[in-house]
N, C-alpha and C positions, 0 to 999 in steps of 0.2 A: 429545468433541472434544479432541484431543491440542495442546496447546500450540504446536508445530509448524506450525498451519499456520495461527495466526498473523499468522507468516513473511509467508505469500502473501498473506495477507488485509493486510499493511502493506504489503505491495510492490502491491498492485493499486489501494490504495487514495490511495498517492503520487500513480500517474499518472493514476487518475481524478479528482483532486483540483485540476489546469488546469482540465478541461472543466467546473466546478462556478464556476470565476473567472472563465472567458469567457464564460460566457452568464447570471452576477450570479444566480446561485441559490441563496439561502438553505438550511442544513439545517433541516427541519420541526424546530421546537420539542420536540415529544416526544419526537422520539428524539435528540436532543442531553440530557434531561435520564435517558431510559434507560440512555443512554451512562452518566452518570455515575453512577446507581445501581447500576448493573450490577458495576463496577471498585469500586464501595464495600462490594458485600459481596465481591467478592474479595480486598479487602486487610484484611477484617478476618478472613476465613479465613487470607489467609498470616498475621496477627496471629498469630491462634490457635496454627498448626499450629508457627511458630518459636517461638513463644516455650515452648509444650511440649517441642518437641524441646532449647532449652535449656537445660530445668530435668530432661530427663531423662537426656540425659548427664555431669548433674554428679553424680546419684546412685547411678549404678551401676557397677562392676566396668569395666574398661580392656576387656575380650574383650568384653561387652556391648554395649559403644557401636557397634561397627560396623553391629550391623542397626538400630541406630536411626538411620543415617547412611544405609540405604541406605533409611529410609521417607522420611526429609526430602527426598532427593533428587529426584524428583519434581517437589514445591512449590518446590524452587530452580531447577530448570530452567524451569518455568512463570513466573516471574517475567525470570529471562534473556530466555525464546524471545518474552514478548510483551509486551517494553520496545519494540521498532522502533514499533509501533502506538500504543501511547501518545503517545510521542515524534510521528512524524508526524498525529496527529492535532492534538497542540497546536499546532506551528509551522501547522498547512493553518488553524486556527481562529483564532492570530493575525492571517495575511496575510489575511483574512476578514474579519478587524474592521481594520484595516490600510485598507482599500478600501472598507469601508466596503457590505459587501457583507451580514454577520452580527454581529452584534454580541453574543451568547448563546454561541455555541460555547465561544468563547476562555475565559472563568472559568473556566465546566465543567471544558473540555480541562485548562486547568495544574491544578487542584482535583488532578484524577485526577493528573496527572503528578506534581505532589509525591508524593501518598502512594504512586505507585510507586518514585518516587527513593526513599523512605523505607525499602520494603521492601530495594529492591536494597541497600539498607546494610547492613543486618543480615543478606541473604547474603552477604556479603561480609567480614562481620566475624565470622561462624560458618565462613567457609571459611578465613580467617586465623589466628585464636583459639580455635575449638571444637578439645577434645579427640576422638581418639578418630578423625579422620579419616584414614583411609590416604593416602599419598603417590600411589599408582593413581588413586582416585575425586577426589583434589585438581587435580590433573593436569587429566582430565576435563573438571572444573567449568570451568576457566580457560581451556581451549582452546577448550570453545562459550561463554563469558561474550566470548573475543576475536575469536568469530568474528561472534558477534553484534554487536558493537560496528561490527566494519567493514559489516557489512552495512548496518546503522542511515547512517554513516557515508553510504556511496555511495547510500542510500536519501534522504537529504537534500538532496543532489546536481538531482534532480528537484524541488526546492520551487525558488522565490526565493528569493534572501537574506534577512539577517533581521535588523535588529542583536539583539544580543543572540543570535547564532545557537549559541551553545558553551552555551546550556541544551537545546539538543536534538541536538548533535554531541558524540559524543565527542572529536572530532580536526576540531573547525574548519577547521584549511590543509587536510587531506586533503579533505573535502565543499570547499569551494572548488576544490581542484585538479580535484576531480571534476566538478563544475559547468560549471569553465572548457571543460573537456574536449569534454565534451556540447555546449556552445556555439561552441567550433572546429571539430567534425565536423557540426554542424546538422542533430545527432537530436534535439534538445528540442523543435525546430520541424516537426521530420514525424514524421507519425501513424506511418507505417511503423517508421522507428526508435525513434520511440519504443517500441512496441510489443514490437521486437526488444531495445530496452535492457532493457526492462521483463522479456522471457523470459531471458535469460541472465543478470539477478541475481536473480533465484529461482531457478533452477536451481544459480546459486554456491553461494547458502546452504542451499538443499535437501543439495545433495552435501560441503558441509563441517561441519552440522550432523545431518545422521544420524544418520550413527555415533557420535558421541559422547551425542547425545540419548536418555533412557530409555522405554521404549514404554509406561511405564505415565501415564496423565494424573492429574494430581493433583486436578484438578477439571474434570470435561470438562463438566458440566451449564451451569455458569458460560460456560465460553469457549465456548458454544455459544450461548449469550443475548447474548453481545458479541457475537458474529460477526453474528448474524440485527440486535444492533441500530448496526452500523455500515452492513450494510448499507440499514436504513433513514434513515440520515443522506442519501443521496445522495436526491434526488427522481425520482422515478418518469421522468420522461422521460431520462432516464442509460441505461434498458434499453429494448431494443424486446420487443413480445410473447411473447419467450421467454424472457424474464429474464437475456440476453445484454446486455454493455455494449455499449450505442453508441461507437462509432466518430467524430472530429470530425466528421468532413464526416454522419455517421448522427444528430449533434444538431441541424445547420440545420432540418429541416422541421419541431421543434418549441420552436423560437424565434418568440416573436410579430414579425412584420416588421412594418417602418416604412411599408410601401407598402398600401393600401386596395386598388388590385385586382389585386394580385398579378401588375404587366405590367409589371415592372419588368426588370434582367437576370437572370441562370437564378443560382440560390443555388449554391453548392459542392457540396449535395446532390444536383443533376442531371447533375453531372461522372462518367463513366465511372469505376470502382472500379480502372479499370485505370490513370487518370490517371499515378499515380506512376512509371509505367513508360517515359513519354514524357519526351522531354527538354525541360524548360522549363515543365514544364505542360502542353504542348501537348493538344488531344485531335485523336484522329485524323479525318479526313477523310470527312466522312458523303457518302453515295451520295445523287446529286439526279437525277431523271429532265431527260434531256436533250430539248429542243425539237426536234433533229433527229434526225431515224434514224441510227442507229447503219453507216458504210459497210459495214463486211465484214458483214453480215448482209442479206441481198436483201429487197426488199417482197415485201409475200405474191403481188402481178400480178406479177412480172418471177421468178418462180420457176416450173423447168420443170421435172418429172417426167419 
């Protein structure tokens, strides 16, 4: 699994991350602590792999250094492309213990985010300081390290605020600006837009981290075990029986109600899918059989053949 996607799996995992606060649902215990096993033996592979890679361009010839620039590459992009995920996992596992909803996630989550900020140092100070880099493949580096940033950025946008919100933003005013944004046009608060918000910034960072991103994975095994155990962070009623995410109004029928026989008023679950479409909420106008006959249609005695 190619670092790349990530991407998507931070960006999906922002906006499924409300419907986890509003219906006060804990992530299961073990996969909160596979979580953090998971990222601990990936940061001791990037360990390994930079600190090799630093000790091997100090020994050899200036023309050699560049294919060992192009093996690192890889594990420096792999720590770029799937910093968003980290980061939004900590801030969702704070506001979690915040609420008083989790109180487990949050250590884990920053645990792992340190030793990812840790890693990102040392790419960074091998793309600054290491010999041997061409100004082409430097370039590169810096243009998905900023594209990522900004994505991270307006990925933050969908949490609440935070104090402390500039350990998981790169550019705090911008994720506030962006925030504010979402809350002037009142896509935070519909499923619709948000949905829409949610496919147009994957598609941003899809299309401006491509091309710049290497097709080789530097550990796909690994961010294949993250992805399978993020997605068991979220609890089983999040999907319906196809392992599609539920939809808000798709989580009311499996929320336990406060009502014993269920004859209360109709949950949001029973509202037409087409509700959004109506203005106000409304829904439309159900057909009721009328007590009298219909005039322009005759009784069956008073019709003549």
């Amino acid at each position: 699994m190619h670092a790349q996607q990530l991407i998507s799996l931070a960006n999906t995992y922002a906006h499924m991350a409300a419907l986890q606060r509003v219906h006060r649902q804990p992530s299961p215990r073990e996969a909160s602590q596979s979580y953090w096993l998971t990222n601990r033996f990936r940061h001791e592979y990037w360990s390994g792999r930079l600190a090799a890679h630093r000790a091997a361009i100090q020994g050899i010839a200036i023309g050699q250094r560049h294919a060992r620039w192009l093996d690192i590459v890889p594990v420096i992009e792999e720590i770029l492309l799937s910093e968003p995920l980290t980061r939004v996992v900590a801030l969702h596992g704070k506001i979690m213990e915040r609420e008083q909803i989790d109180d487990e996630l949050a250590p884990l989550a920053h645990s792992v985010l340190t030793a990812h900020l840790e890693a990102r140092h040392r790419c960074l100070h091998l793309i600054v300081f290491g010999s041997g880099l061409s100004p082409a493949l430097a370039v590169r580096l810096n243009r998905l390290r900023r594209n990522v940033e900004l994505f991270n950025d307006q990925l933050m946008a969908s949490l609440p605020t935070l104090a402390g919100g500039d350990l998981y933003s790169f550019d705090q005013p911008a994720s506030d600006r962006a925030r504010d944004e979402l809350a002037s046009t009142h896509l935070d608060s519909n499923p619709v837009g948000r949905r829409v918000h949610e496919r147009a910034l994957f598609h941003w960072s899809l299309q401006n981290t491509s091309l710049d991103a290497d097709p080789r994975a530097a550990n796909g095994r690994l961010n294949q075990r993250l992805s399978e155990t993020v997605l068991e962070m979220w609890p089983q009623a999040s999907f319906d029986g196809l392992g599609v995410a539920r939809s808000p109004r798709g989580l009311w029928p499996c929320v336990d109600s406060s009502e014993s026989d269920g004859a209360g008023e109709s949950s949001p679950s029973t509202a037409s899918p087409l509700s959004v479409l109506q203005p106000n909420g409304l829904q439309p106008n159900k057909l009721q059989p009328s007590a009298e006959p219909r005039r322009d249609v005759p009784a069956a005695a008073d019709r003549r053949w």
